[in-house]
C-alpha positions in Angstrom: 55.9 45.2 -10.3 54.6 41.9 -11.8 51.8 42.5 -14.3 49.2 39.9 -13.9 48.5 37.2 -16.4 44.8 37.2 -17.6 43.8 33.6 -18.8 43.1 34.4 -22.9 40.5 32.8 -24.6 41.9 30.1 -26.5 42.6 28.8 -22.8 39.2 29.0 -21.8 37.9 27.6 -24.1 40.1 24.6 -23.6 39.4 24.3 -20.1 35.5 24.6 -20.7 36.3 21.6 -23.5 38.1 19.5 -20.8 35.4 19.8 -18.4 32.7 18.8 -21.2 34.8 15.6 -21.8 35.6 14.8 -18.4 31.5 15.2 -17.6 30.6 13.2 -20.6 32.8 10.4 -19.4 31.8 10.5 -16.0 28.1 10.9 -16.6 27.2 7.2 -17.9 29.2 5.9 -15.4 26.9 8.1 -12.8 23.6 6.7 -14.3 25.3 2.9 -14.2 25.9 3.0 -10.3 22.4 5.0 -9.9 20.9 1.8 -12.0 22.7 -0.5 -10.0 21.1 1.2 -7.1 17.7 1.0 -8.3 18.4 -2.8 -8.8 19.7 -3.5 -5.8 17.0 -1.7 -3.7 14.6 -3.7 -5.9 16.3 -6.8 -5.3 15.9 -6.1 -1.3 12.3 -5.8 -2.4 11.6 -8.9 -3.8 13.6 -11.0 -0.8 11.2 -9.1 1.5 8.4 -10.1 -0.3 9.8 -13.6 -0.7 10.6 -13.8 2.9 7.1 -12.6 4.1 5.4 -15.7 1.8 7.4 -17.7 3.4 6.5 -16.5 7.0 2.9 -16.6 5.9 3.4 -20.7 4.7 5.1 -21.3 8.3 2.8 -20.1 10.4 -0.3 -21.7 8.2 1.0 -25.6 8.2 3.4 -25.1 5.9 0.9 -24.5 3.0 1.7 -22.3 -0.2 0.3 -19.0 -1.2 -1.9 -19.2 -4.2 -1.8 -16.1 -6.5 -5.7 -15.3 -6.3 -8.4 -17.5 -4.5 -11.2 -17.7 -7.6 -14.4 -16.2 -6.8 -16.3 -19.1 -4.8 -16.3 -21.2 -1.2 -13.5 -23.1 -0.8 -12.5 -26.0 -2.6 -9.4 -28.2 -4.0 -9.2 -25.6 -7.2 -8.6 -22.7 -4.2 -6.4 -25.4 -2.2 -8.7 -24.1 1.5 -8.2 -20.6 0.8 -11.6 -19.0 0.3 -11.1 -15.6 2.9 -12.2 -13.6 1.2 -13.3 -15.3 -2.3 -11.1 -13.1 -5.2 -8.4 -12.0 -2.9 -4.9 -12.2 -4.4 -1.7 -12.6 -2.2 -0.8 -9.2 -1.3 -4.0 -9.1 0.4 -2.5 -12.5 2.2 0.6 -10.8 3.2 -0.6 -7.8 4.8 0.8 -8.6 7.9 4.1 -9.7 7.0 4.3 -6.7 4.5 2.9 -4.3 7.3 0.0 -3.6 5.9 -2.6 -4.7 8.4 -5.6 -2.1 6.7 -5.3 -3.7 3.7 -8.3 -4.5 2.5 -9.9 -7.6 0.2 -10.5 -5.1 -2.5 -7.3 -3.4 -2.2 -5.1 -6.7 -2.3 -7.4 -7.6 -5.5 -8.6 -5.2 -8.2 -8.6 -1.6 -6.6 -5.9 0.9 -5.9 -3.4 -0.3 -3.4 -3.6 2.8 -0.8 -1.3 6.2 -1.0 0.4 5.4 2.3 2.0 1.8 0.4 2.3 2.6 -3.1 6.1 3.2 -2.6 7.5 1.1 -0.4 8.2 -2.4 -0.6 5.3 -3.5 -3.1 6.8 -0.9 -6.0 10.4 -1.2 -7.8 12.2 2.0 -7.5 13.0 2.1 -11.6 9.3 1.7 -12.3 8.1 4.3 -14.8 4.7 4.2 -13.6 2.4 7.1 -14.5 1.4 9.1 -11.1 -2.4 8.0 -11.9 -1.7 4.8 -11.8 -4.4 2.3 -10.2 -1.8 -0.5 -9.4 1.2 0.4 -7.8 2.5 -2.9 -7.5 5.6 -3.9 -9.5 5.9 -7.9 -8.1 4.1 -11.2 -9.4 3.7 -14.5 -9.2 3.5 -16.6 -12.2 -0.2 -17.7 -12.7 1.1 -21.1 -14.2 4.4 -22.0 -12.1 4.3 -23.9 -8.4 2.0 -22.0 -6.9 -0.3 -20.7 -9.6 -3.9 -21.0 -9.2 -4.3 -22.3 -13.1 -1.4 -24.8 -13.1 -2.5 -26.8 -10.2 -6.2 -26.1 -10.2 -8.1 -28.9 -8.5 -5.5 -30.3 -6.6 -4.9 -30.6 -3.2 -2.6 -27.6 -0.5 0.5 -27.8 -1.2 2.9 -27.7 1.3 6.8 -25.9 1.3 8.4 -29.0 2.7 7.4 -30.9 0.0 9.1 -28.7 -2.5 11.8 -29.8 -4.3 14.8 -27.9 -5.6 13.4 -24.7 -3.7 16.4 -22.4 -4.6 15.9 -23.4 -8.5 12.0 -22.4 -8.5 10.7 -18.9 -9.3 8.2 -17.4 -6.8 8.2 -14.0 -7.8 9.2 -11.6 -10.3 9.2 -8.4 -11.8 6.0 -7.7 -14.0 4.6 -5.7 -16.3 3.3 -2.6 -14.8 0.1 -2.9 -16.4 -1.5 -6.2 -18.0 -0.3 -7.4 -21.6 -2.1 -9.9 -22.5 -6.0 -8.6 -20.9 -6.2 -5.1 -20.3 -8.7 -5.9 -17.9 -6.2 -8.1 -15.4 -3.9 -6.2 -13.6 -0.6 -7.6 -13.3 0.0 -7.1 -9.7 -1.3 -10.0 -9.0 0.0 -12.7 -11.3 1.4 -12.8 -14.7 1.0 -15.5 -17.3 4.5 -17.0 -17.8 5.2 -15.4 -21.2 8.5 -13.4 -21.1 6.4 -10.6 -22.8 4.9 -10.3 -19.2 8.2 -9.8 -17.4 9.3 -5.7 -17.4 13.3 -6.1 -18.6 13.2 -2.3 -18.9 14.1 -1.2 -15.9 17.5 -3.1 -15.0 19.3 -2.9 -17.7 17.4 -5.8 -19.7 17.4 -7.5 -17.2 14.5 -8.5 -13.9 15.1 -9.7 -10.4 13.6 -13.3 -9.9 12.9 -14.3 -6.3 13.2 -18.2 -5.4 11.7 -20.3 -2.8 14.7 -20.3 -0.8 14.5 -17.0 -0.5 17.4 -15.8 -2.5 17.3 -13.0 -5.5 18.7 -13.7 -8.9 18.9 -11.1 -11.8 17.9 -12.6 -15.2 18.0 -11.5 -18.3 15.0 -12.4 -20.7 17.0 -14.9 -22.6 17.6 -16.6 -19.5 14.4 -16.9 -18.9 13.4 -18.0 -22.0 15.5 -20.8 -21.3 14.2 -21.9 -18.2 10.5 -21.8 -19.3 11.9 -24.3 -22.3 10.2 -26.1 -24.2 6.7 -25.3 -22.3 6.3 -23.8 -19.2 4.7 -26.8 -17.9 7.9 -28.7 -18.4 10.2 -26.0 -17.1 12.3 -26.3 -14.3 11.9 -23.4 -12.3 7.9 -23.2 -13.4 7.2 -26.7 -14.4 4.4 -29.4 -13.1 7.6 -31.0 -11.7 8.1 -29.4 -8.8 6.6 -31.9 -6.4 7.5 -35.4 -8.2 
């Protein structure tokens, strides 16, 4: 009769050390495709958003979404959008985001509601704090194409007359909370700097949604570069857009 081996513990111990490695090599790679994920999902994100501004500027004569009508009746500094006065474009976009109880305050300063905070409007690498009043992880740049600063005083703008539109930034990730004024949220715009752009959550890098439509993912020195030498100047945020 065979007497049964018994694994000693020397071998144990090396099989226990095999696992270990074999788990520390395969753990990284893990949390690289869950990252990808993440990015990709957020991506998706941002061309839905992009896509719904541009349904919004079709079925309005072809004008563009302003960041946040100023407080006020309607004027050129608002470009005819004065419904209701302080409103910022998520309030715009209810529809085309499906969120038709949206109100003016909750597109503009207050809490966007429990039933929206994590869907479309919020990055699934955000490291938001459950308490959070703005649960909105998307922008658009206060000074690019269609920022209310940059082209304050001037006349609607419309998305035919764009040019390069798959070269010029509509939206992008943002800070989760405000970095240059505490008191401004950054849900609704943010002010160009790269400072303002969160590269934390993709691997250093943000997804940047274009006119067109299309998603790119930037890294910060990227877009460093295309906000050079002044943001007024730059080709993807620049004054230059409709010359």
């Amino acid at each position: 009769m065979k007497k049964e081996k018994n694994f000693t513990l020397i071998e144990l111990l090396i099989v226990i050390a095999i696992i270990a490695i074999l788990v520390g090599l395969l753990l990284p790679l893990l949390n690289s495709v869950k990252g990808k994920a993440r990015q990709t999902f957020c991506g998706s994100n941002a061309r839905q958003i992009q896509l719904a501004y541009n349904s919004y500027s079709m079925a309005h004569d072809d004008i563009l979404l302003i960041p946040r009508a100023t407080e006020g009746s309607a004027s050129v500094v608002n470009r005819g959008f004065d419904s209701p006065p302080g409103a910022v474009w998520v309030y715009y976009l209810k529809e085309e985001l499906n969120m038709p109880d949206l109100t003016a305050d909750g597109g503009s300063w207050s809490a966007i509601p429990v039933a929206y905070q994590k869907k479309v409007l919020t990055c699934p690498g955000s490291k938001q704090v459950a308490n959070c009043l703005y649960h909105i992880n998307y922008s658009m740049p206060n000074y690019g194409v269609g920022g209310e600063i940059a082209y304050g005083g001037k006349p609607p703008m419309k998305a035919t007359d764009l040019r390069s539109p798959s070269s010029k930034v509509s939206f992008s990730e943002a800070m989760d909370s405000a970095y240059l004024d505490p008191a401004v949220p950054k849900f609704s715009f943010y002010q160009n700097l790269p400072e303002s752009l969160d590269y934390t959550r993709h691997c250093l890098a943000v997804n940047v949604a274009m006119f067109d439509g299309h998603v790119e993912s930037w890294i910060e020195a990227r877009y460093r570069t295309a906000t050079l030498p002044h943001w007024t100047t730059s080709s993807a945020l620049g004054y230059d857009a409709f010359q």
